[in-house]
C-alpha positions in Angstrom: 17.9 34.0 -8.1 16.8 30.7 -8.9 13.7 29.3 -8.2 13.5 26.2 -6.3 11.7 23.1 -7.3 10.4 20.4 -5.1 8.3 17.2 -4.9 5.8 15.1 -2.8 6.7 11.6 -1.9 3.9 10.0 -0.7 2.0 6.8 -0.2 -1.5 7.0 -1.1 -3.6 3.9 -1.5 -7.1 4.5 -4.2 -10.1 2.8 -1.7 -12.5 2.8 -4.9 -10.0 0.6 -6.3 -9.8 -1.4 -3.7 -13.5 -2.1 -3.5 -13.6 -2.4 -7.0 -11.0 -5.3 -7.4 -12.7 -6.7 -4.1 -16.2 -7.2 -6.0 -14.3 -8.1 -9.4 -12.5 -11.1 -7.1 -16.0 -11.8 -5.2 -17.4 -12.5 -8.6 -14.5 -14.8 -10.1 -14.4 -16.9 -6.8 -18.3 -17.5 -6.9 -17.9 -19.0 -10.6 -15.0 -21.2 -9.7 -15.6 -24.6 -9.3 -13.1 -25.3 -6.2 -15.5 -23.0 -4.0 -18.7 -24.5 -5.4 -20.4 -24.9 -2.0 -18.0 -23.2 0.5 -18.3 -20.3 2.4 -16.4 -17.2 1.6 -16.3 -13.3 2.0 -14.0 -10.3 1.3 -15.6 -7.2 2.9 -14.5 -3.7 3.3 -14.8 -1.8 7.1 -13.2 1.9 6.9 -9.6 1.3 6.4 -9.7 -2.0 6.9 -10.1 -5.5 4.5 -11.7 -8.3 5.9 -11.3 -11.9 4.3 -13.8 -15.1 5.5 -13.2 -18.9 4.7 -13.9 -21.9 5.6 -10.4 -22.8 7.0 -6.6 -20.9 6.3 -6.2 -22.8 2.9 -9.2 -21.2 1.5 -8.1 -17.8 3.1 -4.7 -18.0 1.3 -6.6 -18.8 -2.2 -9.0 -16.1 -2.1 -6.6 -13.7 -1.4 -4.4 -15.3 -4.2 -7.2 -13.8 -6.5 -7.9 -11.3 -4.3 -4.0 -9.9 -5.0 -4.4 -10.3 -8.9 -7.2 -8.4 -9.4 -5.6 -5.4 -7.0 -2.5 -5.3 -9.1 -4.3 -5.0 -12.5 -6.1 -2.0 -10.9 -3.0 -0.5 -9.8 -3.4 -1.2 -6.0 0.3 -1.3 -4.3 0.1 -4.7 -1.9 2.7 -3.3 -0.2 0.2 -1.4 1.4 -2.1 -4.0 2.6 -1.1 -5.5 5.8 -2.5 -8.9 7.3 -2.8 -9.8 10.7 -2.7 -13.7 11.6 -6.0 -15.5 10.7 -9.0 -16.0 14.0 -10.7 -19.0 14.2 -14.3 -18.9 14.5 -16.8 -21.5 16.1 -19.0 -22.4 13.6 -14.7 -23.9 11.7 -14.5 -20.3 9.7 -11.4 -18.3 9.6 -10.9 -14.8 9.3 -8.0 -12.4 8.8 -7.8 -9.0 8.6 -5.5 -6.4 7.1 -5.2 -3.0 7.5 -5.2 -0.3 4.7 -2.6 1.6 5.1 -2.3 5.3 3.6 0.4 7.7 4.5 3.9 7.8 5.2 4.2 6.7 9.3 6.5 9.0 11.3 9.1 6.3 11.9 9.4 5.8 7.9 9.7 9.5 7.2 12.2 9.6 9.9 14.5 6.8 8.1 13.8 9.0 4.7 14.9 12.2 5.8 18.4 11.2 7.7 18.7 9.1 4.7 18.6 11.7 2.6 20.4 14.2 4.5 23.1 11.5 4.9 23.3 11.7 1.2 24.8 14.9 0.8 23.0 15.9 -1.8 22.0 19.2 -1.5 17.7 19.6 -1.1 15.6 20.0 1.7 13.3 17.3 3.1 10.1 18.7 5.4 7.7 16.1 7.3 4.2 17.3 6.4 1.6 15.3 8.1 1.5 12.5 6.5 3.8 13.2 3.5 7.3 14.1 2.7 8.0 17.2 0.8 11.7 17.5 -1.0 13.0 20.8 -1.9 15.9 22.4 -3.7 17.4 24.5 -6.4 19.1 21.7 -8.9 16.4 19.5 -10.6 19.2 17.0 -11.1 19.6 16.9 -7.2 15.7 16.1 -7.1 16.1 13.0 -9.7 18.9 12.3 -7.4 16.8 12.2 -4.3 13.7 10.1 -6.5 16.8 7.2 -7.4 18.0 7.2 -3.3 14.4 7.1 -1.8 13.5 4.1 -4.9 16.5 2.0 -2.9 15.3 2.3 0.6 13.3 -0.6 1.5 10.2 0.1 3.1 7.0 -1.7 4.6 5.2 0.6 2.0 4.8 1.6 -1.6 5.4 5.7 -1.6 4.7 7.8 -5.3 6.2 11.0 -6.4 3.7 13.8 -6.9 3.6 17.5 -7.7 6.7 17.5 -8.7 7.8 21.3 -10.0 
């Protein structure tokens, strides 16, 4: 009997990263000349990302170089979800995103009927906050990565463990 290999999809987001290209992009804003004088701040509250400026122009550019320095550390954007910017009294604006980790249950509901729509012949188990895929044909399984690669999705989601 064959054994039967299997995969995680799953969509983790690295929160050291994060903070790490948040203080990387705190320290290129305060040198550039364009924000000489204004009032800015990227914070981090649990899973949450917090961006302060002195109007939504400002907002956009800091999270213009906010965005670069996240993608050079490997942080999937796809994963980091802003509201609509608050106004403030004193003229500041603030906008928040959420951090999202995990695979929601209406996402892994659309993965698992689309792969079982497939008819391709693995198993797909909702754990938590992941997707497990199993089955007996390691072809089946690339099969499965290529599908799940086309669905389009409100988040980023990696393959892990696979075996």
């Amino acid at each position: 009997m064959a054994k039967e290999a299997s995969f995680d999809i799953v969509s983790e987001l690295n929160k050291e990263e994060v903070k790490n290209g948040v203080q990387i992009a705190l320290k290129e804003l305060k040198n550039r000349f364009d924000f000489k004088g204004s009032t800015f701040d990227i914070t981090t509250e649990g899973n949450q990302l917090v961006v302060t400026a002195e109007d939504d122009y400002k907002i956009e550019q800091v999270k213009e170089v906010l965005f670069s320095k996240l993608i050079k550390r490997g942080v999937p954007l796809k994963n980091i979800q802003f509201s609509d910017s608050e106004h403030a009294l004193g003229g500041n604006a603030r906008q928040k995103a959420d951090l999202v980790s995990g695979i929601d249950k209406e996402s892994a509901k659309k993965l698992t009927t689309a792969i079982k729509n497939s008819k391709i012949k693995v198993k797909a188990q909702i754990q938590e906050d992941q997707l497990r895929v199993t089955g007996k044909n390691r072809d089946d399984l690339q099969k499965v990565i290529a599908l799940v690669k086309d669905i389009d999705l409100p988040i980023d989601l990696q393959f892990t463990n696979y075996r």
